[in-house]
C-alpha positions as CSV (number, residue, x, y, z in Angstrom):
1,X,1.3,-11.9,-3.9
2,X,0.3,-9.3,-1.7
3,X,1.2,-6.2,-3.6
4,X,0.7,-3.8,-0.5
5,X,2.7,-6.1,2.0
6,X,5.3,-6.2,-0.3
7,X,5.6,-2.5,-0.5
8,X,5.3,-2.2,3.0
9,X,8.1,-5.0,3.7
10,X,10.6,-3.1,1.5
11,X,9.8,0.0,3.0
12,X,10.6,-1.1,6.6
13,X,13.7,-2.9,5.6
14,X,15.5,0.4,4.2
15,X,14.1,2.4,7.5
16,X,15.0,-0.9,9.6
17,X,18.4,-1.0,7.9
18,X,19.4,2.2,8.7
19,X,18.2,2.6,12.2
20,X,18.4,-0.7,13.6
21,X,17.0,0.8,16.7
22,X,13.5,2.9,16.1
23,X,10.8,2.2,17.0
24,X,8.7,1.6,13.8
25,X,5.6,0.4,13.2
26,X,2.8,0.9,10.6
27,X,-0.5,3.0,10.2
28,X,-3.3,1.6,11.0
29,X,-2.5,-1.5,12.8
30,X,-4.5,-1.0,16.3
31,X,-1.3,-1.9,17.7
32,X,-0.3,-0.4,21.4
33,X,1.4,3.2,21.0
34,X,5.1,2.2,21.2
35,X,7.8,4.0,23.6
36,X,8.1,7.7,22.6
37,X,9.4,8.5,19.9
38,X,8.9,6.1,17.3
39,X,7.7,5.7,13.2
40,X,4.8,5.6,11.7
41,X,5.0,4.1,7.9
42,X,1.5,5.0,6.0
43,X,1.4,3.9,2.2
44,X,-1.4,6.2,1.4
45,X,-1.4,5.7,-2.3
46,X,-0.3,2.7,-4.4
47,X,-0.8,4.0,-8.6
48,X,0.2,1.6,-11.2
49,X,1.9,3.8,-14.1
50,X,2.7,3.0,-17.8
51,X,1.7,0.0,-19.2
52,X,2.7,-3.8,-18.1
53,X,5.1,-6.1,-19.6
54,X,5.3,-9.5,-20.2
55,X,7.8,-11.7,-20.6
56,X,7.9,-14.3,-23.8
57,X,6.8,-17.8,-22.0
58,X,9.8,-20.2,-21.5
59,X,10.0,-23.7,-20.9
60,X,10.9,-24.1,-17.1
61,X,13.1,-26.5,-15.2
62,X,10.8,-28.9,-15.1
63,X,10.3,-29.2,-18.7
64,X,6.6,-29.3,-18.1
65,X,6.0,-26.2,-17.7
66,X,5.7,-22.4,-19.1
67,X,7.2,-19.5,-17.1
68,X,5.9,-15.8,-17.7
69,X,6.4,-12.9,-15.7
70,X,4.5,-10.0,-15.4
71,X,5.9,-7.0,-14.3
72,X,4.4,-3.6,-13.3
73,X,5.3,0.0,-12.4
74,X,3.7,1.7,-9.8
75,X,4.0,5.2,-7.7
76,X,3.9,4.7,-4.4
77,X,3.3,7.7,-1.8
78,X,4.1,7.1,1.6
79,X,3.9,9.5,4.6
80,X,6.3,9.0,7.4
81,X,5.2,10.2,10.3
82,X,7.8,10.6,13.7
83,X,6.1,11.1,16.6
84,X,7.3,11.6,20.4
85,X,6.6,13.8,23.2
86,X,7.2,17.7,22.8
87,X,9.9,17.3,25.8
88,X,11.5,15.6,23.7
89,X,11.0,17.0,20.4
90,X,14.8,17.8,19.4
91,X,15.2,14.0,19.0
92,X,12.2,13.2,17.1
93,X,13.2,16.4,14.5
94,X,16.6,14.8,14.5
95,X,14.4,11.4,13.4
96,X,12.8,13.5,10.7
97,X,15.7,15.2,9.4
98,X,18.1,11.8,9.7
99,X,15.8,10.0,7.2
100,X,14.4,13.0,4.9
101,X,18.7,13.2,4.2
102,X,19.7,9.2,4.6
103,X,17.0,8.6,2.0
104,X,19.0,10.8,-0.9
105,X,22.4,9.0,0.1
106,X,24.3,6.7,-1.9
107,X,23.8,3.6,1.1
108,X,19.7,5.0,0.9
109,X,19.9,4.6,-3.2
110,X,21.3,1.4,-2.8
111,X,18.8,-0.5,-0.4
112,X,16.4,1.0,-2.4
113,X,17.7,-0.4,-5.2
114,X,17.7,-3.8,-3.4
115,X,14.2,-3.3,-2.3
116,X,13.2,-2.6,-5.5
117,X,12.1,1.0,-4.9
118,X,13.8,4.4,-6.3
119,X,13.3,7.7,-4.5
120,X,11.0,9.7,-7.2
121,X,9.7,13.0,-4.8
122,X,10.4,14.3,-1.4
123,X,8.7,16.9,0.7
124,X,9.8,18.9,3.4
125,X,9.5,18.0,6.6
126,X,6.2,19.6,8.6
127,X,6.0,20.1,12.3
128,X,2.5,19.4,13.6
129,X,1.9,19.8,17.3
130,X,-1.2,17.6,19.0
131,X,-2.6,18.1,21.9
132,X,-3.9,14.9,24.2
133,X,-5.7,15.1,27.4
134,X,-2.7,14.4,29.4
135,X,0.3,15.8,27.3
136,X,1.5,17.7,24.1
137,X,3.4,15.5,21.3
138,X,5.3,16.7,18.2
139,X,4.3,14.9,14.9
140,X,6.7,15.3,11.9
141,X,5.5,14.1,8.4
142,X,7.7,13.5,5.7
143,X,5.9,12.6,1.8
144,X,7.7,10.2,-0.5
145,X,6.8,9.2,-3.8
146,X,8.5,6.1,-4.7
147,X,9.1,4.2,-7.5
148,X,8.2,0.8,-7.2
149,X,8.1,-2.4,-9.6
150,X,5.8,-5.6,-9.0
151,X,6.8,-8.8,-10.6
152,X,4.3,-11.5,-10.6
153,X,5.4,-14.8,-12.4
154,X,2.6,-17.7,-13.5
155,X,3.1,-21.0,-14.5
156,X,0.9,-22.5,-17.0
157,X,0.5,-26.0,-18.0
158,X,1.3,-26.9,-21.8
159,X,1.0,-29.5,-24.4
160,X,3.3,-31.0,-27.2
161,X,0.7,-33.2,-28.9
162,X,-2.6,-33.9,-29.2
163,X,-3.7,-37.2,-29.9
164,X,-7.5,-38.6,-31.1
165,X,-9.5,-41.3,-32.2
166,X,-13.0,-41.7,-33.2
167,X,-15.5,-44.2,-34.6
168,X,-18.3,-42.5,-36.1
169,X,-21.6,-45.2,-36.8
170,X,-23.7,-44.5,-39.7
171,X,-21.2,-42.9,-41.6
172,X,-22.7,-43.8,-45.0
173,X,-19.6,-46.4,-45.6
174,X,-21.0,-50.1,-46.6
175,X,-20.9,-52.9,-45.5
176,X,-21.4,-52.3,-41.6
177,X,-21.7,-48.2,-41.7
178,X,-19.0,-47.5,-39.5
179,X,-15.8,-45.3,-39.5
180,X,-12.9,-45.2,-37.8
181,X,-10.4,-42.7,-37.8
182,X,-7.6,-41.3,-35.6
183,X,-5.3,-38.2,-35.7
184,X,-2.2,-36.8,-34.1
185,X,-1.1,-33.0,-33.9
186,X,2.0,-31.8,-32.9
187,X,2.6,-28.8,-31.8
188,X,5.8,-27.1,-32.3
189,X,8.1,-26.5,-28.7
């Protein structure tokens, strides 16, 4: 399991869910810059919290073998970044604003809730103007802190008995100096 995927596929479904129709993609992919104005999802910091827990090991489906889940609490911060053109900078603040409110909603509660995320700390919104050689873009970051749980279940292999024999030569047992012995452990289930 790829804990930072994960994070990032839960993120984009709530954005995605909301507003079917942006532009979204994530930092850091060397992807081509999308049609103005779009999203820009950057987990900047993933922090497990607390201590893990473990589940007691059951007998699975199968009946062959044990199933134990791990499961972990992290903080996620994650920086959303709208960016479009400064001509067309009232819709990228609407962007910024729509999201920084949607996310504090009862429908943003509940996909987060889905996504296994909850809403922890929000920033406000700042306006960062860039300069490029052939225009002048608006950038609006918005910080998140988010909640987030990771379960990881193993399976593990077990045994109900155990079942030996041995014959041991020159054992010290007349007339031919051999033993033979055999044992059987079971082992409670």
């Amino acid at each position: 399991m790829n804990i930072y995927q994960d994070l990032e596929d839960s993120i984009y479904n709530i954005v995605a869910t909301m507003h079917p129709d942006w532009n979204i993609l994530f930092a850091y992919t060397n992807a081509a810059e999308p049609v103005n104005p779009f999203l820009v999802i950057d987990v900047m910091r993933l922090s497990p919290c607390g201590r893990e827990y473990s589940s007691t090991p059951t007998i699975g489906e199968d009946g062959t073998k044990l199933i134990q889940t791990t499961t972990q609490d992290h903080e996620a911060k994650v920086r959303f970044e709208f960016i479009g053109k400064y001509d067309d900078q009232i819709s990228v603040a609407e962007m910024a604003q729509a999201l920084q409110y949607e996310l504090r909603t009862p429908t943003g509660y509940e996909l987060q809730t889905i996504n296994r995320l909850s809403l922890y700390e929000l920033t406000s919104l700042r306006r960062l103007p860039l300069k490029r050689d052939t225009d002048m873009y608006m950038i609006y970051q918005l910080d998140c802190i988010f909640a987030y749980t990771a379960s990881v279940t193993t399976e593990q292999e077990y045994t109900t008995a155990i079942y030996g024999t041995g014959v041991y030569h020159d054992a010290n047992r007349p007339p031919d100096y051999v033993l033979e012995s055999e044992f059987e452990i079971t082992l409670p289930t």
